[in-house]
C-alpha positions as CSV (number, residue, x, y, z in Angstrom):
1,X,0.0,0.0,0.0
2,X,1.4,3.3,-0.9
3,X,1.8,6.3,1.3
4,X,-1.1,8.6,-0.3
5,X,-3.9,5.0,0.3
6,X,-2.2,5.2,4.0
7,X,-3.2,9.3,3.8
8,X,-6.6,8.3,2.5
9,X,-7.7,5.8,5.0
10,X,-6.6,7.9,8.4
11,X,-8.7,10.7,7.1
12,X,-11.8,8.3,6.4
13,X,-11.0,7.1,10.0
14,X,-11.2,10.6,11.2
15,X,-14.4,11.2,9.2
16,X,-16.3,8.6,10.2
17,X,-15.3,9.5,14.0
18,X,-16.5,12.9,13.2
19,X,-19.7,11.7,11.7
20,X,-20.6,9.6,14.4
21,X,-20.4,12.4,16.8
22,X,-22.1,15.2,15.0
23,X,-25.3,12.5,14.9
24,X,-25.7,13.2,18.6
25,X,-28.9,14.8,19.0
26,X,-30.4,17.1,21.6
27,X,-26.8,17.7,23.5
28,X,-24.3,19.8,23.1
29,X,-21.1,18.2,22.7
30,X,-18.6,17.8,25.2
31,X,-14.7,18.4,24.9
32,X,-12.2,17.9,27.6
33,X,-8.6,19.1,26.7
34,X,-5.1,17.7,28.7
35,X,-1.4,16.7,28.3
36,X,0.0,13.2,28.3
37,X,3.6,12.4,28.5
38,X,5.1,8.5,28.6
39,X,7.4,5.8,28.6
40,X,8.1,4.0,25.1
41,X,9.9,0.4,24.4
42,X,10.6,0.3,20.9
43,X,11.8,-2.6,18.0
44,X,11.5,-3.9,15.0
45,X,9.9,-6.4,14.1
46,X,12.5,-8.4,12.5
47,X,16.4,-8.3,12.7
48,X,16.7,-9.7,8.8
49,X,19.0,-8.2,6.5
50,X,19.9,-5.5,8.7
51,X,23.4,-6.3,8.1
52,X,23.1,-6.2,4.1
53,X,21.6,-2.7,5.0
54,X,24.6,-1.5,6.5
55,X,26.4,-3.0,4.0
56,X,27.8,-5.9,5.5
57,X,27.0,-9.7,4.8
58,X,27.8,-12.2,7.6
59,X,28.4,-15.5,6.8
60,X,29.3,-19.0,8.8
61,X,32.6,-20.8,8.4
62,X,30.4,-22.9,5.2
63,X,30.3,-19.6,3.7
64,X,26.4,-19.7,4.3
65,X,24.8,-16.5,4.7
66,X,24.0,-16.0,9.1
67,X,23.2,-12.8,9.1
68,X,21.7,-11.3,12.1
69,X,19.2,-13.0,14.8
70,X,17.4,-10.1,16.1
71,X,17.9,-6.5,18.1
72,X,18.2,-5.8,21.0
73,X,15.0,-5.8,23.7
74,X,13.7,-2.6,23.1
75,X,15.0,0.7,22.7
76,X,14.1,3.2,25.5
77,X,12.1,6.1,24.9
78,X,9.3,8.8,25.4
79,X,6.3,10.7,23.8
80,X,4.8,13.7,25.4
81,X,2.2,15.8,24.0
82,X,-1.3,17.2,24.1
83,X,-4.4,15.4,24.1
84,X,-8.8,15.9,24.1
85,X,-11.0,14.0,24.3
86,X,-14.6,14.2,23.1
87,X,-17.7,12.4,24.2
88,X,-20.1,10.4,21.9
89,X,-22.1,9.3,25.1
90,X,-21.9,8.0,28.3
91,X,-19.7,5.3,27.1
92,X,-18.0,6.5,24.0
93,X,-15.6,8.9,23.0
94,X,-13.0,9.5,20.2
95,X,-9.6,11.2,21.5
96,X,-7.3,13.1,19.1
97,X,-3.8,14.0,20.0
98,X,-0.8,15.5,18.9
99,X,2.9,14.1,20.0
100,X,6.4,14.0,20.0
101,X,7.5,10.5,20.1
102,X,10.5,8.4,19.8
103,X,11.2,4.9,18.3
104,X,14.2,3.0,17.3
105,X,16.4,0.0,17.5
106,X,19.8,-1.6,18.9
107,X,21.7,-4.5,18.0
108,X,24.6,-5.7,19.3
109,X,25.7,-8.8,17.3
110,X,29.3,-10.7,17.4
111,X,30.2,-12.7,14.8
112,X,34.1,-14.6,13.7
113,X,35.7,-13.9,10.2
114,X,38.9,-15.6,10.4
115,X,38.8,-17.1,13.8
116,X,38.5,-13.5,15.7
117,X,35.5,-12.2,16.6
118,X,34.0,-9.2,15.9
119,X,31.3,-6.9,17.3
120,X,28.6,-5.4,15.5
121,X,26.7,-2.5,16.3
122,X,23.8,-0.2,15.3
123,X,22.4,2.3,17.1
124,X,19.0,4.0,15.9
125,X,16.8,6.8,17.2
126,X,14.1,8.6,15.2
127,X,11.7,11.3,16.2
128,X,8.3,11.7,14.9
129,X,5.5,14.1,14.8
130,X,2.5,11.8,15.3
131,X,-1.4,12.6,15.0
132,X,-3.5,9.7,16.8
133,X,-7.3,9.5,16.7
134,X,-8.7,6.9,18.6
135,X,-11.9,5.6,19.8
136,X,-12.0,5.2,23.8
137,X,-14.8,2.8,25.6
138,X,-15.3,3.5,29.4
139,X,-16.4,1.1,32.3
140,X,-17.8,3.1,35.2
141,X,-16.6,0.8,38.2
142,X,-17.7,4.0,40.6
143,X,-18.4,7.8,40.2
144,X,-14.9,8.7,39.9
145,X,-13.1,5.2,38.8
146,X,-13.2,4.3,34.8
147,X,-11.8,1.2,33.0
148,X,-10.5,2.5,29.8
149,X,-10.2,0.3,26.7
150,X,-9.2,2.5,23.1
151,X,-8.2,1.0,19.6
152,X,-7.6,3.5,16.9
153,X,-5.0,4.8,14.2
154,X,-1.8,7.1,13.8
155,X,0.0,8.7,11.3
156,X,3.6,10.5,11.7
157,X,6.8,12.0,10.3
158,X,9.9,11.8,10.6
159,X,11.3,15.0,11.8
160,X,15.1,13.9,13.2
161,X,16.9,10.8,14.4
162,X,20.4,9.6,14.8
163,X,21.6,6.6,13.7
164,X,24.9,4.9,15.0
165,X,26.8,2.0,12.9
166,X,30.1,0.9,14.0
167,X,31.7,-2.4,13.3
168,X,34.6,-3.6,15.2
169,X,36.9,-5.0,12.1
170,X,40.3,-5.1,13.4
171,X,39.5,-4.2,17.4
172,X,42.7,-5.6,18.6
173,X,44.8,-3.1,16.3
174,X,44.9,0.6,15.9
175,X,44.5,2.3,13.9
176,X,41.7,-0.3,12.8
177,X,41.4,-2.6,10.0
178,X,39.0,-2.2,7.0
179,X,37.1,-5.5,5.5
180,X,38.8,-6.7,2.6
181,X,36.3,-5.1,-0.4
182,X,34.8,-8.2,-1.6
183,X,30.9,-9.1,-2.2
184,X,30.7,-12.7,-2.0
185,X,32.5,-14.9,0.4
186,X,35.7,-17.3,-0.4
187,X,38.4,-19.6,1.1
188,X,41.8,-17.8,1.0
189,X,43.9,-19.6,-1.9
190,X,46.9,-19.5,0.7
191,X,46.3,-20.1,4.3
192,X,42.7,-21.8,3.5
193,X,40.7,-19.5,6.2
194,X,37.3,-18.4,5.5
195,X,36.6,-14.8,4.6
196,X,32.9,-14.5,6.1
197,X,32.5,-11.3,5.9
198,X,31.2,-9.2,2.3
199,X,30.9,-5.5,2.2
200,X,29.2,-3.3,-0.1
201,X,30.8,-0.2,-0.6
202,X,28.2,2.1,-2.0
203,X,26.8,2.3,1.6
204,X,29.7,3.5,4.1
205,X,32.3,4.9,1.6
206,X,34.6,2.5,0.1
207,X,37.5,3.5,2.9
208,X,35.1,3.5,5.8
209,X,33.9,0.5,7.2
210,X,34.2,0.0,11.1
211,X,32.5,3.5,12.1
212,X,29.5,5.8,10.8
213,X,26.8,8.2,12.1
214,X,24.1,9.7,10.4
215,X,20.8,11.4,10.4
216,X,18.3,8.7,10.5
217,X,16.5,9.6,7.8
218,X,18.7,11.6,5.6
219,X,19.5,8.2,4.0
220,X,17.3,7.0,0.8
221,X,15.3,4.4,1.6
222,X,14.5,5.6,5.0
223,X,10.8,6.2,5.2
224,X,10.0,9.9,7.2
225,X,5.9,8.9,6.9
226,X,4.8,6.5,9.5
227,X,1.0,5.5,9.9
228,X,-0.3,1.8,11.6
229,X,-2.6,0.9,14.4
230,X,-2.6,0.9,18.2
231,X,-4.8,-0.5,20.8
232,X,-4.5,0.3,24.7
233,X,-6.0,-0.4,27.8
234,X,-5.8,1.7,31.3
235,X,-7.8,3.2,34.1
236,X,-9.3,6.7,34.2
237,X,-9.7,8.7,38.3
238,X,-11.1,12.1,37.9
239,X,-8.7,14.4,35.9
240,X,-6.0,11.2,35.3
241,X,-5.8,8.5,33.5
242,X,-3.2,5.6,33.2
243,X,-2.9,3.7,29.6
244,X,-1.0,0.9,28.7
245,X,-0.7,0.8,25.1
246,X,0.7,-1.2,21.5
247,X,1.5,0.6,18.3
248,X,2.3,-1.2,15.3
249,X,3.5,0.9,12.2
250,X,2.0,-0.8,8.5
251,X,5.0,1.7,6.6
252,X,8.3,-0.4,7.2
253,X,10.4,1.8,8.5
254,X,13.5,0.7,5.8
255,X,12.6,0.4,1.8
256,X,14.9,-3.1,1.2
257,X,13.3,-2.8,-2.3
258,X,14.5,0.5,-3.3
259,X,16.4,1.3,-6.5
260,X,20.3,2.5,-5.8
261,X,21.3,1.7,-9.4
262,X,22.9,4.9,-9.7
263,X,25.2,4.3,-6.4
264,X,26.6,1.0,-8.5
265,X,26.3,2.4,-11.7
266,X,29.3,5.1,-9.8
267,X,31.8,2.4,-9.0
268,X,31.5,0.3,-12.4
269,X,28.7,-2.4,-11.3
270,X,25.9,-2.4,-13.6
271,X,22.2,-4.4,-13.5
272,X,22.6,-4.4,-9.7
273,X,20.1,-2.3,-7.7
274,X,20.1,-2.1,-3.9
275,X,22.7,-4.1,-1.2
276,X,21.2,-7.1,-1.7
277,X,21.4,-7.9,-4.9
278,X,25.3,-6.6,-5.0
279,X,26.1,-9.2,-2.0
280,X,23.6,-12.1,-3.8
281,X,21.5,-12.3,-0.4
282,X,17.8,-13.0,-1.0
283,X,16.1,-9.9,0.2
284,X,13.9,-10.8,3.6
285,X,11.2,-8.0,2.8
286,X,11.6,-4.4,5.1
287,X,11.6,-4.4,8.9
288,X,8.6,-2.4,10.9
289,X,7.9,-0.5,13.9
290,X,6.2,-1.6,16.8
291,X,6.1,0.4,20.3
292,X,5.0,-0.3,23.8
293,X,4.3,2.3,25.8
294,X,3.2,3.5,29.4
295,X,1.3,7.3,29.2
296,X,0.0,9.2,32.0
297,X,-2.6,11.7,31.4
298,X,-3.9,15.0,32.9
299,X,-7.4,16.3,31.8
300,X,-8.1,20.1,32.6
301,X,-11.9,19.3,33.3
302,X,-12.6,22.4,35.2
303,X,-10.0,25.4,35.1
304,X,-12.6,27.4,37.4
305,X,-12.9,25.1,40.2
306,X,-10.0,22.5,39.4
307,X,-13.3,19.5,39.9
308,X,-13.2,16.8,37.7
309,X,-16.6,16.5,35.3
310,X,-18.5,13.5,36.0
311,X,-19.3,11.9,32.5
């Protein structure tokens, strides 16, 4: 699904939230405005081809592709923002917001070329402006106590991000060593040693290999618009409320299928068009998003008498 269908069905969302309330007859409607801030555990959902990404191909002492297992558990993080929420009726309500949030990934994998081992390792942080809408279901347990159940949808951009590569090639000498430049993996003719490790050096720089940092999404292939789904569950006392909640992004957050033909087309290799097909790994399909987080809420009911409005 392309970015503009993604654009297309949030805004149906929205409309048929917005439709839903302006039926409410005889009742004028009710709005309640706050600020939320929270605790995100980010990942992706897969740790395949990450490497070939990067530009690096890992391989086992068979000279079969290994590659990476997964990421590291989650990535620590935060959103903060404003919310409101507006009621439908005693039970329902749909709840806009507007956020700064963080996501990401780590891994940390070692891996032998030669019979040393090595340490790779990738660092990524990216920072989106989100919009959520979602539709919130309330359980009165008392006057004043609410169980809080919510599903809805988000979309986002990318507005900054850091992303950290370094690979530890050569860690026992200094200055360090660079991978020797090859894209598929061989036996050395003399000694008989695996070379397990491939690099591709349209990614990195042809000299540059062990260390790199960028801006997360000043890369191409690096997706800025993020949209997906999220579903959340909490509890709700007066003017607070404490959600529990799962996002999962349906824009991967890494294009594996893009088209770098020019990058290749620059150091001589022709008919070849993303890492990938340069190292001969099949492509796994992209990585996505997914966040857990923990949000506390503050609803400015009443900014007369600082009560909470009993809904």
């Amino acid at each position: 699904m392309s970015n503009k269908k993604y654009i297309v069905v949030f805004l149906l969302f929205v409309i048929v939230a917005t439709s839903v309330f302006s039926q409410r007859k005889n009742r004028a409607p009710f709005v309640r405005f706050g600020v939320r801030a929270g605790f995100n555990m980010s990942d992706l959902t897969s740790a395949d081809g990450l490497d070939v990404w990067n530009g690096l191909g890992i391989y086992d002492d068979n000279l079969s592709y290994k590659g990476l297992a997964d990421t590291k558990p989650f990535k620590l993080g935060f959103n903060a923002g404003l919310t409101a929420q507006i009621r439908i009726n005693e039970q329902w309500s749909w709840q806009p917001s507007l956020l700064l949030t963080t996501k990401g990934y780590q891994v940390e994998a070692k891996y032998i070329d030669n019979v040393k081992e090595y340490m790779l390792k990738i660092n990524v942080s990216a920072y989106y402006a989100q919009l959520p809408v979602d539709f919130v279901y309330k359980y009165n347990l008392s006057n004043s106590f609410s169980f809080v159940a919510q599903a809805g949808a988000f979309v986002g951009f990318g507005a900054f991000g850091t992303t950290y590569f370094e690979d530890n090639y050569g860690q026992d000498t200094l200055p360090k060593q660079f991978h020797i430049q090859t894209n598929r993996p061989y036996y050395n003719p003399v000694t008989g040693d695996p070379v397990m490790t491939t690099t591709d050096p349209t990614v990195h720089g042809s000299n540059l290999y062990w260390k790199d940092e960028d801006d997360t999404f000043i890369p191409a292939g690096t997706w800025r618009f993020d949209a997906g789904l999220q579903i959340g569950i909490g509890f709700e006392l007066k003017s607070f409320a404490l959600m529990f909640q799962y996002q999962y992004s349906f824009t991967p957050m890494y294009n594996y299928d893009a088209d770098f033909t020019y990058r290749y087309e620059a150091i001589g290799v022709s008919g070849v068009k993303n890492p990938f097909e340069y190292l001969g790994i099949k492509n796994p399909g992209s990585p996505h998003q997914q966040v857990i987080s923990v949000n506390l809420i503050y609803y400015f009911d009443n900014l007369k008498t600082g009560k909470a409005i009993r809904w």
